[in-house]
N, CA, C and O atoms as a CHARMM CRD file, in Angstrom:
* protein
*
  364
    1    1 UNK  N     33.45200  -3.90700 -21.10200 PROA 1      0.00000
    2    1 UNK  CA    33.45400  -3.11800 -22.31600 PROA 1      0.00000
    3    1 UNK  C     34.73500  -2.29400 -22.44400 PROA 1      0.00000
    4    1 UNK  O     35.31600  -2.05900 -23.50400 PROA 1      0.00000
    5    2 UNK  N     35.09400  -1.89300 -21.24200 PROA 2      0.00000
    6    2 UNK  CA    35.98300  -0.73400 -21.10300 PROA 2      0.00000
    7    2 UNK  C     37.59400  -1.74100 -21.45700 PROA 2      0.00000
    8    2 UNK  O     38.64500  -1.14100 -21.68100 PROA 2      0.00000
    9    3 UNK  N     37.54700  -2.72600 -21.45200 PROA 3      0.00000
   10    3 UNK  CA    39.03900  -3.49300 -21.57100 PROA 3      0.00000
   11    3 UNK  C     38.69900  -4.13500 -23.17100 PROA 3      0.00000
   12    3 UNK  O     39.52700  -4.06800 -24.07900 PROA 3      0.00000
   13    4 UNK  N     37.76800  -4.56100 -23.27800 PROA 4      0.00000
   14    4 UNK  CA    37.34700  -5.23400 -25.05300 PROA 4      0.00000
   15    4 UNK  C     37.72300  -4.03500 -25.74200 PROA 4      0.00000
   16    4 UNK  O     38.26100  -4.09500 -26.84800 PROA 4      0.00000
   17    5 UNK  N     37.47100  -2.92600 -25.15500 PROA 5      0.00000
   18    5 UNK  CA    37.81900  -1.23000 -26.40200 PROA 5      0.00000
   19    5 UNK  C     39.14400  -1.06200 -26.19400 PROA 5      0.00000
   20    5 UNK  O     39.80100  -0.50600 -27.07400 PROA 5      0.00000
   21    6 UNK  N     39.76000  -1.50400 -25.01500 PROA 6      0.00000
   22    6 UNK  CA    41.40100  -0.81400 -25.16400 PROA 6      0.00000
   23    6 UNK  C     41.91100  -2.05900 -25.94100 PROA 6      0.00000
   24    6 UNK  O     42.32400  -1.67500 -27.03500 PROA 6      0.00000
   25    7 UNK  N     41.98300  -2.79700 -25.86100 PROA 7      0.00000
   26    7 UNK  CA    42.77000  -4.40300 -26.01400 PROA 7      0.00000
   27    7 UNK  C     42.02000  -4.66500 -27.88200 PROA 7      0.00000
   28    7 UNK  O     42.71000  -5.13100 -28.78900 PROA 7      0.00000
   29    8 UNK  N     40.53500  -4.23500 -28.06300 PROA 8      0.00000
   30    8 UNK  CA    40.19900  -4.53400 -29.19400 PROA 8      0.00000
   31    8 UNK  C     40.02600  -6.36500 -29.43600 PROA 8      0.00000
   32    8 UNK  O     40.54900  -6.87400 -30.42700 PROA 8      0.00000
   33    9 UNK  N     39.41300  -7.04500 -28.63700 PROA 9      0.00000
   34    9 UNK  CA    39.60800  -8.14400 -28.67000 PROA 9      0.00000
   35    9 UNK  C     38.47200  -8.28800 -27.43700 PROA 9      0.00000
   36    9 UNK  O     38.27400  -7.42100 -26.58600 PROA 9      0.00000
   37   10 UNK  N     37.71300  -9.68400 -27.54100 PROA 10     0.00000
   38   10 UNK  CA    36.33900 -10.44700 -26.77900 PROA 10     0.00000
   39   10 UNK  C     36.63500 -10.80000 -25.87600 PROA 10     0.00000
   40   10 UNK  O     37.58000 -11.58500 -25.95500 PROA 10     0.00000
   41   11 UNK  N     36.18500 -10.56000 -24.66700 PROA 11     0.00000
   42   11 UNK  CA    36.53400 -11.17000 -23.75700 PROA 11     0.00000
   43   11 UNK  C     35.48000 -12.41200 -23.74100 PROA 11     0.00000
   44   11 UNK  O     34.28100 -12.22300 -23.53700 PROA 11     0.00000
   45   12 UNK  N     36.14000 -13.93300 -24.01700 PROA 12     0.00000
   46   12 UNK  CA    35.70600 -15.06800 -23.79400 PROA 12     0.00000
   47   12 UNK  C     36.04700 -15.77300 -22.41900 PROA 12     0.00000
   48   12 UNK  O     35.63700 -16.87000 -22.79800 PROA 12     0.00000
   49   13 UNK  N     36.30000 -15.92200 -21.64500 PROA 13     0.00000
   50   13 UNK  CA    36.78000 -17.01200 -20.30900 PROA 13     0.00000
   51   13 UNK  C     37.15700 -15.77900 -19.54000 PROA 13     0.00000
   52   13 UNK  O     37.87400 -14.81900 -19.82300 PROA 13     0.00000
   53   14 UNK  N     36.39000 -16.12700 -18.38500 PROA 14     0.00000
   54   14 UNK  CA    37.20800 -15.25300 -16.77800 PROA 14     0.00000
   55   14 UNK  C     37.14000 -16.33700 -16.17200 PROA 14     0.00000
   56   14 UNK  O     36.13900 -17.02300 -15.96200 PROA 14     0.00000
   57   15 UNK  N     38.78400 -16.61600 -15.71600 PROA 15     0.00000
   58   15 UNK  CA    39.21600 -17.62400 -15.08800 PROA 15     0.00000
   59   15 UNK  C     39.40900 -16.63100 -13.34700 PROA 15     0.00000
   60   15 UNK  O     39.88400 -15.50900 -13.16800 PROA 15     0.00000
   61   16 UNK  N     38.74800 -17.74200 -12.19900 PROA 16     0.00000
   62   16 UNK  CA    38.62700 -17.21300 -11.38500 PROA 16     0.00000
   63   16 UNK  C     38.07700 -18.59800 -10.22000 PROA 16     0.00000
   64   16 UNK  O     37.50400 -19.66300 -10.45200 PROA 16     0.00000
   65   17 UNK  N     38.73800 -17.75000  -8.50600 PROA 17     0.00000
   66   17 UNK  CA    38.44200 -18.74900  -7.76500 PROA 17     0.00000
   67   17 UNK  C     36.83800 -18.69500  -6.97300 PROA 17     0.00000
   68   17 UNK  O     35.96700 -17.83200  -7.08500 PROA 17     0.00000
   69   18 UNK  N     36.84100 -19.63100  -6.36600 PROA 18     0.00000
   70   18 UNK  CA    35.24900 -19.74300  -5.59500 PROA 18     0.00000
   71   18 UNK  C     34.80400 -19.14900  -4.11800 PROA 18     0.00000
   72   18 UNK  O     34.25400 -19.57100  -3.10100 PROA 18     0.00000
   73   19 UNK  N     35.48200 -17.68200  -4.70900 PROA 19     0.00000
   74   19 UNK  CA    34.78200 -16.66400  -3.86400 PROA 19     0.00000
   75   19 UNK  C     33.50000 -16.36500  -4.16300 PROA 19     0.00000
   76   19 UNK  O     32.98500 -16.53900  -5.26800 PROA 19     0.00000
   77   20 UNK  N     32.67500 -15.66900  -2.66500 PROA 20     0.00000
   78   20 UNK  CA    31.25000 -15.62500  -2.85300 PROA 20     0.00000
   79   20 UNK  C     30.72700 -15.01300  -4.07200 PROA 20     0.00000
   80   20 UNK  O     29.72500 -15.27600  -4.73600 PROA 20     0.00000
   81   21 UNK  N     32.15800 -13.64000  -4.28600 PROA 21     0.00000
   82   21 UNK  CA    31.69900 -12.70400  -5.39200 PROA 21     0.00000
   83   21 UNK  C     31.28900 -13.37700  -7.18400 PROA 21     0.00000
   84   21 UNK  O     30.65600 -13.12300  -8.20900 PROA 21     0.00000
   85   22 UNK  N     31.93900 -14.08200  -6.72600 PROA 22     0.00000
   86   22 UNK  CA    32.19200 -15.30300  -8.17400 PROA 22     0.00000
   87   22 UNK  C     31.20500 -16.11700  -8.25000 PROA 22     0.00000
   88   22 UNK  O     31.42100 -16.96600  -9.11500 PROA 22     0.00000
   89   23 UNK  N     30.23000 -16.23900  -7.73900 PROA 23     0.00000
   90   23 UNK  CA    29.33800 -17.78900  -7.68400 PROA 23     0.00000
   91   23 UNK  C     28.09500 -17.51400  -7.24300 PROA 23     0.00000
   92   23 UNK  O     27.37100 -18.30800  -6.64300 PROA 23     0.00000
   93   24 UNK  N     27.79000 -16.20200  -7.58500 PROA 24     0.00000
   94   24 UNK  CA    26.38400 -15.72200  -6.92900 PROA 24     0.00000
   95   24 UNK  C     25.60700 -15.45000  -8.29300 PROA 24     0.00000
   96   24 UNK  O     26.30100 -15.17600  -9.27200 PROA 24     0.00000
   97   25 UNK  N     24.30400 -15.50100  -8.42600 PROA 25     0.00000
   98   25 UNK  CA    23.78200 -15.83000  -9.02700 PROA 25     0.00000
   99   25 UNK  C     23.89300 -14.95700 -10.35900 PROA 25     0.00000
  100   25 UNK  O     23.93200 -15.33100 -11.53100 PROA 25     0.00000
  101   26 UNK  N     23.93400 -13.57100  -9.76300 PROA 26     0.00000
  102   26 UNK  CA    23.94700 -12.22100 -10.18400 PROA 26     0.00000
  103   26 UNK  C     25.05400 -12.39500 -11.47900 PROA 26     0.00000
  104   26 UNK  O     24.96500 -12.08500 -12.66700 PROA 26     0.00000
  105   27 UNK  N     26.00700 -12.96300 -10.77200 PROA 27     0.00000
  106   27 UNK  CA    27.45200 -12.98000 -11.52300 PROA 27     0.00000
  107   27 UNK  C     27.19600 -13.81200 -12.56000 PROA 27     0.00000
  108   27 UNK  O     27.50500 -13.40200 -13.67800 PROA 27     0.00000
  109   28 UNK  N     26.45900 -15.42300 -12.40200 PROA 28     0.00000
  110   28 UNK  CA    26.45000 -16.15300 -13.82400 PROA 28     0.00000
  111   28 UNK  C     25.19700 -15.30800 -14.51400 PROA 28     0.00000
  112   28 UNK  O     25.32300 -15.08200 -15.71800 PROA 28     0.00000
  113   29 UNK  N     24.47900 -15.01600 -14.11900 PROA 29     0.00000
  114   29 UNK  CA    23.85800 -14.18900 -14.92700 PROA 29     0.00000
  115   29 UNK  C     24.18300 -13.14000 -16.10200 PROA 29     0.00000
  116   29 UNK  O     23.81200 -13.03700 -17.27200 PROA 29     0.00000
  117   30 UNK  N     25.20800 -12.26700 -15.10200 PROA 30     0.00000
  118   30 UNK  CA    25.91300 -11.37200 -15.86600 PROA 30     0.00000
  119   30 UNK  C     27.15200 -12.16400 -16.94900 PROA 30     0.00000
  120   30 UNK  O     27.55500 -11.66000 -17.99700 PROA 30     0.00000
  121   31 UNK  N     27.40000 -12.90100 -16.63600 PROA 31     0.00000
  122   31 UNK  CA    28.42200 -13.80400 -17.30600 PROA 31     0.00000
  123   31 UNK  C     27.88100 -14.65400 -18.64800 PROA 31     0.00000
  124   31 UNK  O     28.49500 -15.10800 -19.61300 PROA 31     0.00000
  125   32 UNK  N     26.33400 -14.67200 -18.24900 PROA 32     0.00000
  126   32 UNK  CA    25.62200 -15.53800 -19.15600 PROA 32     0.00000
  127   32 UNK  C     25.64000 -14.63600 -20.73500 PROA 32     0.00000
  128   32 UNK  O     26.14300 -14.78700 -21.84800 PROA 32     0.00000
  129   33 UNK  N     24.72700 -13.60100 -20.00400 PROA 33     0.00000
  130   33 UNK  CA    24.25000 -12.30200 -20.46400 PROA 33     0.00000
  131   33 UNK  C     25.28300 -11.91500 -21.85300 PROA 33     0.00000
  132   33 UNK  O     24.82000 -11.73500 -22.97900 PROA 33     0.00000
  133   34 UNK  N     26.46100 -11.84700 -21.58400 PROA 34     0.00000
  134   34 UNK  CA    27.74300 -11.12600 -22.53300 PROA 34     0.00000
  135   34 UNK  C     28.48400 -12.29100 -23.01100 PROA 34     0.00000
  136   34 UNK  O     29.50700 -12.24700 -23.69300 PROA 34     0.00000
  137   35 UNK  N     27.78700 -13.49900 -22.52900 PROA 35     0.00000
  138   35 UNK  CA    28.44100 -14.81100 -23.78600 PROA 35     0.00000
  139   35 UNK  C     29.79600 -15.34300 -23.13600 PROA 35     0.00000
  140   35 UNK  O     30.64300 -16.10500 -23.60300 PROA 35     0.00000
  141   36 UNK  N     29.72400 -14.69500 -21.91000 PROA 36     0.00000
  142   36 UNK  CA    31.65300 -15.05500 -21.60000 PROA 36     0.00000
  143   36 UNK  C     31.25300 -16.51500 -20.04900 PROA 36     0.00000
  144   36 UNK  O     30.43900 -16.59500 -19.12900 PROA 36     0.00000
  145   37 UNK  N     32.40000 -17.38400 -20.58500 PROA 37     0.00000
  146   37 UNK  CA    31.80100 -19.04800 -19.92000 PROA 37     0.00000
  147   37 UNK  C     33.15700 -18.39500 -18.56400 PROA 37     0.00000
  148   37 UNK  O     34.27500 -18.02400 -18.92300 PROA 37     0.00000
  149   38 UNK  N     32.73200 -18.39500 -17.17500 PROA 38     0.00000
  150   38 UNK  CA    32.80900 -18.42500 -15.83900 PROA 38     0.00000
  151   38 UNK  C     33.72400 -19.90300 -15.68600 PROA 38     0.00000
  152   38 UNK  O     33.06700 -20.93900 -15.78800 PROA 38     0.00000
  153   39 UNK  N     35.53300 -20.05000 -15.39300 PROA 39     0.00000
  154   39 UNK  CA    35.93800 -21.05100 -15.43200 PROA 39     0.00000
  155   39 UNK  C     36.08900 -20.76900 -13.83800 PROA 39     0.00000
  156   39 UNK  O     36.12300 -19.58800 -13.49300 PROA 39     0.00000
  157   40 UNK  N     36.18300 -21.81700 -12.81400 PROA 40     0.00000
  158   40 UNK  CA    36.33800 -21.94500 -11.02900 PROA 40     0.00000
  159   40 UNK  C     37.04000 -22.89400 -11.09300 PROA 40     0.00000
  160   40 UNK  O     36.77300 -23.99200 -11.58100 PROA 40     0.00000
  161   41 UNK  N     38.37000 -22.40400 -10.41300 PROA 41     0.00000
  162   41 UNK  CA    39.29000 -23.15800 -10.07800 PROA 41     0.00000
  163   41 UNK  C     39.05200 -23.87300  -8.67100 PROA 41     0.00000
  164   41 UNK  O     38.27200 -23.19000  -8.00600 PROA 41     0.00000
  165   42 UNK  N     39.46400 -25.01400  -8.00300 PROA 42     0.00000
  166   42 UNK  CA    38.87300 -25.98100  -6.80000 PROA 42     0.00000
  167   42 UNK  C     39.82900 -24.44500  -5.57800 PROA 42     0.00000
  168   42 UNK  O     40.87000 -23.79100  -5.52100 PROA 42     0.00000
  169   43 UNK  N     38.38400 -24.65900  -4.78700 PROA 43     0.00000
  170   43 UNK  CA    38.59700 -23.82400  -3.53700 PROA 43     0.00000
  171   43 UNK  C     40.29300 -24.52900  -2.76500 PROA 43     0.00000
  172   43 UNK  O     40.66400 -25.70000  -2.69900 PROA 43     0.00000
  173   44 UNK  N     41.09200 -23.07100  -2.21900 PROA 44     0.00000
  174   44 UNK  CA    42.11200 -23.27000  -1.29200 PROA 44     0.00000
  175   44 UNK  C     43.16200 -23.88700  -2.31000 PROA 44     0.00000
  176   44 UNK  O     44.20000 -24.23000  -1.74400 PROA 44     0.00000
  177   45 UNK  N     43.14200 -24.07000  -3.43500 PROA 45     0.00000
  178   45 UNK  CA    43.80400 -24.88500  -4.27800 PROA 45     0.00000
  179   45 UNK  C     44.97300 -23.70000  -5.22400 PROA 45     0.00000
  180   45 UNK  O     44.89300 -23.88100  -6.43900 PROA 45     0.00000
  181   46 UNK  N     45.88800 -22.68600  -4.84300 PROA 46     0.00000
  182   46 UNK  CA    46.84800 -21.85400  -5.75200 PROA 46     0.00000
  183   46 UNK  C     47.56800 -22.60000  -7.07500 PROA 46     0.00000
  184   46 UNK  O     47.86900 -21.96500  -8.08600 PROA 46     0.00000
  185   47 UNK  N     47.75300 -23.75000  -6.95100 PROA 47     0.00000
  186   47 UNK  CA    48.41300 -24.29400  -7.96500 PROA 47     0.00000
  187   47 UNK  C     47.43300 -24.50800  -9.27600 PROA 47     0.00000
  188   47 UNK  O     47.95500 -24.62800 -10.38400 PROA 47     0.00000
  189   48 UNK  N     46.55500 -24.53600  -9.18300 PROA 48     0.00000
  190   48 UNK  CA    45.51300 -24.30600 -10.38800 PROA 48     0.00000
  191   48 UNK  C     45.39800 -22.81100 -11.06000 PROA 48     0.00000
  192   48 UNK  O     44.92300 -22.63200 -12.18100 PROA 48     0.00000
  193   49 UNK  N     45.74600 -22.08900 -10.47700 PROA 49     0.00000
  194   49 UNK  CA    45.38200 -20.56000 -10.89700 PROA 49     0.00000
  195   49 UNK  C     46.96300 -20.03000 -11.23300 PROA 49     0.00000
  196   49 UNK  O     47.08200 -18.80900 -11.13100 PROA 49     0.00000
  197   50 UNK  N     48.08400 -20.70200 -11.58300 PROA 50     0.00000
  198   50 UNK  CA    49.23600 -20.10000 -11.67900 PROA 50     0.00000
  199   50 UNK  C     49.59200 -19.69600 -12.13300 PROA 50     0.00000
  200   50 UNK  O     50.79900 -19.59800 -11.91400 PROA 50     0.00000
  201   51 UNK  N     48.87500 -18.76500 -13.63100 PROA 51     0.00000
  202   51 UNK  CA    49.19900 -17.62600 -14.21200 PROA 51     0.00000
  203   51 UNK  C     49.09800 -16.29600 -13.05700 PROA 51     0.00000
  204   51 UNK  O     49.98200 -15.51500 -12.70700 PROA 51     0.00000
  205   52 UNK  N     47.37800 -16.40700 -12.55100 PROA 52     0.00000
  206   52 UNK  CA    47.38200 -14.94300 -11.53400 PROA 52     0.00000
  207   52 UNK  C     48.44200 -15.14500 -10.28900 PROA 52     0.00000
  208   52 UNK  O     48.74300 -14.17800  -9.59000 PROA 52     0.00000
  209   53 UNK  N     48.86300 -16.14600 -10.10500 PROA 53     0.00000
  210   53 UNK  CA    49.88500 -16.18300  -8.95400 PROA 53     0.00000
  211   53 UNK  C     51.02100 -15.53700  -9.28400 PROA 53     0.00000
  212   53 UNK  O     51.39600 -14.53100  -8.68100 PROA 53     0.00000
  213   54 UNK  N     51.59000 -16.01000 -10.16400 PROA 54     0.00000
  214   54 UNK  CA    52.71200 -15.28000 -11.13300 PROA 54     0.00000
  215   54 UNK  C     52.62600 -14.06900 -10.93900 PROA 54     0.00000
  216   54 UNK  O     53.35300 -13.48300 -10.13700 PROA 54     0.00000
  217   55 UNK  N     51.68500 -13.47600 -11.67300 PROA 55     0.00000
  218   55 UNK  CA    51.44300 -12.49200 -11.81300 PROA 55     0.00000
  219   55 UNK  C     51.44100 -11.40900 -10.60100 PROA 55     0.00000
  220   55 UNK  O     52.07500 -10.38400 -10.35300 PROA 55     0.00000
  221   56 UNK  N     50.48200 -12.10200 -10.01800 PROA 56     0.00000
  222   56 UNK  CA    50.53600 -11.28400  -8.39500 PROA 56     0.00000
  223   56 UNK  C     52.34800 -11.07100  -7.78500 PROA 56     0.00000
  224   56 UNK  O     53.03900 -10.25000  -7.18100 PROA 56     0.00000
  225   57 UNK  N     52.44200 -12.27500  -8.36100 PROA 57     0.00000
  226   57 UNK  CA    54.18200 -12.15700  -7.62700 PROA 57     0.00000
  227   57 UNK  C     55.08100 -11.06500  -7.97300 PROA 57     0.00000
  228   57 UNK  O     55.65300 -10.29500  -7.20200 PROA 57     0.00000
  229   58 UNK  N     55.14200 -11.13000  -9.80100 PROA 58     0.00000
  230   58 UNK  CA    55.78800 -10.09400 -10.76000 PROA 58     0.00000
  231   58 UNK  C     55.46300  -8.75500 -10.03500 PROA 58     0.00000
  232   58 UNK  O     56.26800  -7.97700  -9.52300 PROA 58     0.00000
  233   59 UNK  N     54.26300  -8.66800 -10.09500 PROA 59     0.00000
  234   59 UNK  CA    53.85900  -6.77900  -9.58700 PROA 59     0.00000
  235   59 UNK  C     54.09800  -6.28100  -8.42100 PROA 59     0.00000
  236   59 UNK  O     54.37500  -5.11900  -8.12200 PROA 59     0.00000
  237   60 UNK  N     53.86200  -8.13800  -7.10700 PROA 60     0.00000
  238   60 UNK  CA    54.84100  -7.45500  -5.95500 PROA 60     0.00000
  239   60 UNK  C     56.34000  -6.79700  -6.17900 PROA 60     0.00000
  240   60 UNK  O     56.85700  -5.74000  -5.81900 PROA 60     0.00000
  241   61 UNK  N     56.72600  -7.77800  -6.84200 PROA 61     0.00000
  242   61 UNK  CA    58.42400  -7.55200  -7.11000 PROA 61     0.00000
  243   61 UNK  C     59.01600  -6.65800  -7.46000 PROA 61     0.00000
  244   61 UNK  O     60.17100  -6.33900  -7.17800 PROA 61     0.00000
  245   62 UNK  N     57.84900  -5.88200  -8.49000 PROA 62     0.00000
  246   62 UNK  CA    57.77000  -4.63300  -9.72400 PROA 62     0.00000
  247   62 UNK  C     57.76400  -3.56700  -8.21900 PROA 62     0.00000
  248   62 UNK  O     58.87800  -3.11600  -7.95300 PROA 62     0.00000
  249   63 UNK  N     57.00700  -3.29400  -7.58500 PROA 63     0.00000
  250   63 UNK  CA    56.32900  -2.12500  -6.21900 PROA 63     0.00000
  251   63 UNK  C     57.45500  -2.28000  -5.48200 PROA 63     0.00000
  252   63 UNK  O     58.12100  -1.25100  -5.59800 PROA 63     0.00000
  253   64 UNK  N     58.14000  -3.29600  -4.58000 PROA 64     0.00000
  254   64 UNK  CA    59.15600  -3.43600  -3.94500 PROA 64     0.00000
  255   64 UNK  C     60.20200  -2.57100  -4.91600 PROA 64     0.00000
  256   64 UNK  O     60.62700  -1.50300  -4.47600 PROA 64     0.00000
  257   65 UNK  N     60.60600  -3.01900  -6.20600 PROA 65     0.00000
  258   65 UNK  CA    61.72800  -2.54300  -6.68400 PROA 65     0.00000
  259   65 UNK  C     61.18200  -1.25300  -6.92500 PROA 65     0.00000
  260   65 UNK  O     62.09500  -0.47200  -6.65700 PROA 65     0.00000
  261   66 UNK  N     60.25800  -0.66000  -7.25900 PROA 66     0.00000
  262   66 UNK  CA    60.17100   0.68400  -7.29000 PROA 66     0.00000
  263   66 UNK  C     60.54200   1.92800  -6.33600 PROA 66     0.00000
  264   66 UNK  O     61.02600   3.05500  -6.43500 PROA 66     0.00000
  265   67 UNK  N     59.93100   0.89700  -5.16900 PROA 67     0.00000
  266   67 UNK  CA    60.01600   1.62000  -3.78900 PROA 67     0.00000
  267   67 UNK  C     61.51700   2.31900  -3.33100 PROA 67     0.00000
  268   67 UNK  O     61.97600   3.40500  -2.97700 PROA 67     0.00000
  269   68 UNK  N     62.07700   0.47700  -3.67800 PROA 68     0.00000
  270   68 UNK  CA    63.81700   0.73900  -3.01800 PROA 68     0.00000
  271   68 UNK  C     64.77700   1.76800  -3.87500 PROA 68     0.00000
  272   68 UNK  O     65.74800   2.45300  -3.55100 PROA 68     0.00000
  273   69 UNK  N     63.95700   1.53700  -5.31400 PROA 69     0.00000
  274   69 UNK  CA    64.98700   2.35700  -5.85600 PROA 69     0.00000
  275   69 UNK  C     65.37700   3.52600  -5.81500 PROA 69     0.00000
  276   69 UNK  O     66.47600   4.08100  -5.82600 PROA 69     0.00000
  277   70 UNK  N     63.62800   4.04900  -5.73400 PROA 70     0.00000
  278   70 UNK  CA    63.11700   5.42800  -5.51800 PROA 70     0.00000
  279   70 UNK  C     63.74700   6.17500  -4.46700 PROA 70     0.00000
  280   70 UNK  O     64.20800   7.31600  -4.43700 PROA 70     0.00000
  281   71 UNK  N     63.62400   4.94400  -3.31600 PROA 71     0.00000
  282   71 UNK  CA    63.90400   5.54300  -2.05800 PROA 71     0.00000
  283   71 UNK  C     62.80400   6.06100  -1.34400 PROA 71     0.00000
  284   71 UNK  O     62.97500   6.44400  -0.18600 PROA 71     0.00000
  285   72 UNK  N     61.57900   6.13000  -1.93900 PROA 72     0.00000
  286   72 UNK  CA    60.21300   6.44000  -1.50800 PROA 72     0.00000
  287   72 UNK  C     60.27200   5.16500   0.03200 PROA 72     0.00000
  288   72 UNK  O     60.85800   4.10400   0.25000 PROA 72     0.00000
  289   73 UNK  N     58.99400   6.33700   1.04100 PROA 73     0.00000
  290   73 UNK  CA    58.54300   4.81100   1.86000 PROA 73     0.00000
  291   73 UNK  C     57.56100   4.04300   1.99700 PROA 73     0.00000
  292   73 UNK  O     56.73700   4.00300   1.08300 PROA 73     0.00000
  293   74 UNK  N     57.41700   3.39000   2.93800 PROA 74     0.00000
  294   74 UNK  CA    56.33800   2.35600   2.32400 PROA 74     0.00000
  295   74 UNK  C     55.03100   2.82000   2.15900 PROA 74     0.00000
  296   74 UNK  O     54.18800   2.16300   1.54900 PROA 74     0.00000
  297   75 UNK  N     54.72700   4.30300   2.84500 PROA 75     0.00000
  298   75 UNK  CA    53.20500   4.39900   2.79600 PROA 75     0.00000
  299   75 UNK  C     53.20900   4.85600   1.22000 PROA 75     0.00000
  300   75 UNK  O     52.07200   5.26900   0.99100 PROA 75     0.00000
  301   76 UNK  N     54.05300   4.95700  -0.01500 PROA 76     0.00000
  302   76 UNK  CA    53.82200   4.89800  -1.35100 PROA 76     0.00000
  303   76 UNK  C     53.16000   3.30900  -2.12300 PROA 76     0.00000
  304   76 UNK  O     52.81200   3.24200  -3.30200 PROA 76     0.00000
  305   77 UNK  N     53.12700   2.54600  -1.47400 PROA 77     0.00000
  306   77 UNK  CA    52.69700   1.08100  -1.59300 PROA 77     0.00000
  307   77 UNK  C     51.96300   1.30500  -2.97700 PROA 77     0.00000
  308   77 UNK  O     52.37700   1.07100  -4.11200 PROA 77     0.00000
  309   78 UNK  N     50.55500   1.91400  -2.48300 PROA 78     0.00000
  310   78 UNK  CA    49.49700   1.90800  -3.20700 PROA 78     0.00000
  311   78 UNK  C     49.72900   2.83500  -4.73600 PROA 78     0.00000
  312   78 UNK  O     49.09900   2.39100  -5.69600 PROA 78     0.00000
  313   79 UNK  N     50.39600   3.79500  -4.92300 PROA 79     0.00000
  314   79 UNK  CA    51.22100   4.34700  -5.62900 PROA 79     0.00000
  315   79 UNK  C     51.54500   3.47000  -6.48400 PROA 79     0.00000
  316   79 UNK  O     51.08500   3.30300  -7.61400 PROA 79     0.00000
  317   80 UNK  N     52.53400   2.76700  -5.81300 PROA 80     0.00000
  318   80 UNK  CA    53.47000   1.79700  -7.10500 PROA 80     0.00000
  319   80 UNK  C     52.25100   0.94300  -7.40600 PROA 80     0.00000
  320   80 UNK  O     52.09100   0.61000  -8.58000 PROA 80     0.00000
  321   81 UNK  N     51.56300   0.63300  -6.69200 PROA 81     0.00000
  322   81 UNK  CA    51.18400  -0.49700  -6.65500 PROA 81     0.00000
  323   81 UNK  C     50.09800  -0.39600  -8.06400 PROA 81     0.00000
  324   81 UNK  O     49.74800  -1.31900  -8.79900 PROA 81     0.00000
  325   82 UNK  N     49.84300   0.60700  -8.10900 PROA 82     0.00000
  326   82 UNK  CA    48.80700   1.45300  -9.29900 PROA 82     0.00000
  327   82 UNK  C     49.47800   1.42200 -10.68800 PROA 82     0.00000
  328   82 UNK  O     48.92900   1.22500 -11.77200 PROA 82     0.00000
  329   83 UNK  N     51.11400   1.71900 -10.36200 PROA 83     0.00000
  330   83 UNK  CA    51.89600   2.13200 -11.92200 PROA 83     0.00000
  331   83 UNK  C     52.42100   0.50400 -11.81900 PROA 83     0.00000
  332   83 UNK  O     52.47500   0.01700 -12.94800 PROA 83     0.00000
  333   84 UNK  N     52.77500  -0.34900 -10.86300 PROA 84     0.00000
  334   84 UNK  CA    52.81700  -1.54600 -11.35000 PROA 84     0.00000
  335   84 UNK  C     51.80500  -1.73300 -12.19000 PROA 84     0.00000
  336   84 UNK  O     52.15100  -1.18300 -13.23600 PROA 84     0.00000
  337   85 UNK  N     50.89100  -2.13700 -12.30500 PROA 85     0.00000
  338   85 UNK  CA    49.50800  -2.99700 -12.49900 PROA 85     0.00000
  339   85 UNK  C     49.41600  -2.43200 -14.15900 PROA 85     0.00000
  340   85 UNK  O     49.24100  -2.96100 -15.25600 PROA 85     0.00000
  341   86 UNK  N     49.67200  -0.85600 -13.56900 PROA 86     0.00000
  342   86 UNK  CA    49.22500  -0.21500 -15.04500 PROA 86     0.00000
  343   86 UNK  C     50.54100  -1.08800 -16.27900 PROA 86     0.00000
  344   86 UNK  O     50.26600  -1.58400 -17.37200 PROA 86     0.00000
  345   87 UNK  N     51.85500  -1.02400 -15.64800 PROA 87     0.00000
  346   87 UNK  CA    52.51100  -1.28200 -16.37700 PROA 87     0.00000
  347   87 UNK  C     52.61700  -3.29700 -17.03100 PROA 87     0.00000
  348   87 UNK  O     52.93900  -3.83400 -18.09100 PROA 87     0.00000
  349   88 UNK  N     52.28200  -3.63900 -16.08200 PROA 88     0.00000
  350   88 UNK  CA    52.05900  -5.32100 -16.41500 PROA 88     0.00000
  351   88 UNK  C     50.48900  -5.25400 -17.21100 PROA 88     0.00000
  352   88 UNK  O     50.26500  -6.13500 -18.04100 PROA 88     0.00000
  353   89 UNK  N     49.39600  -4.18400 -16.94100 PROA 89     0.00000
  354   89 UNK  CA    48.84400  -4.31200 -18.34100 PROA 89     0.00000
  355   89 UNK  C     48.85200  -3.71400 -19.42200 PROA 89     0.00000
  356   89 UNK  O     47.89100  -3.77700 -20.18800 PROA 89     0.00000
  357   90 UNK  N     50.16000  -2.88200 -19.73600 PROA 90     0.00000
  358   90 UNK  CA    50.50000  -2.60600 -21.21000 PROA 90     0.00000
  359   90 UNK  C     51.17500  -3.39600 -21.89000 PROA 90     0.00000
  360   90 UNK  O     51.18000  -3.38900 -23.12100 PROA 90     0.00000
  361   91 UNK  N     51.96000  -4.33500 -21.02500 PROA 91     0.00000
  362   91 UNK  CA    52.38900  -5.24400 -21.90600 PROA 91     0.00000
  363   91 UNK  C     51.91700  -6.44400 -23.25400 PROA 91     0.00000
  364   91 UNK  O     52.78200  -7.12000 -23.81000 PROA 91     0.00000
């Protein structure tokens, strides 16, 4: 609810891999429930999911460059790692 109100837009498809959290009953249920179709990419398989890979990559890259620039040290990780995320989802 809380991302359909900022974004203003349905969430239809959560694309996602075949972790336990993902495939338990609870979850298609809840998935059923709010109309949104549960896509599972093949287990151990990254090349299927290569938008979130990307992605994961960009925000490492984003935290690293924050860090170095800053001059901050590494125990700020989680820090950047927060204003990354925030900032790859305002885009």
């Amino acid at each position: 609810d809380e991302l359909e109100n900022q974004l203003n837009r349905r969430i239809k498809i959560i694309r996602c891999d075949n972790a336990k959290e993902y495939t338990s009953h609870e979850f298609d249920e809840w998935t059923k429930s709010l109309g949104i179709k549960a896509e599972y990419s093949a287990p151990y398989c990254q090349s299927q999911n290569g938008l979130a890979e990307r992605a994961i990559q960009t925000i490492n890259n984003t935290i690293t460059a924050m860090l170095i620039e800053s001059g901050l040290p590494k125990c700020y990780w989680a820090d950047a790692a927060r204003q990354a995320a925030f900032i790859w989802n305002s885009i």
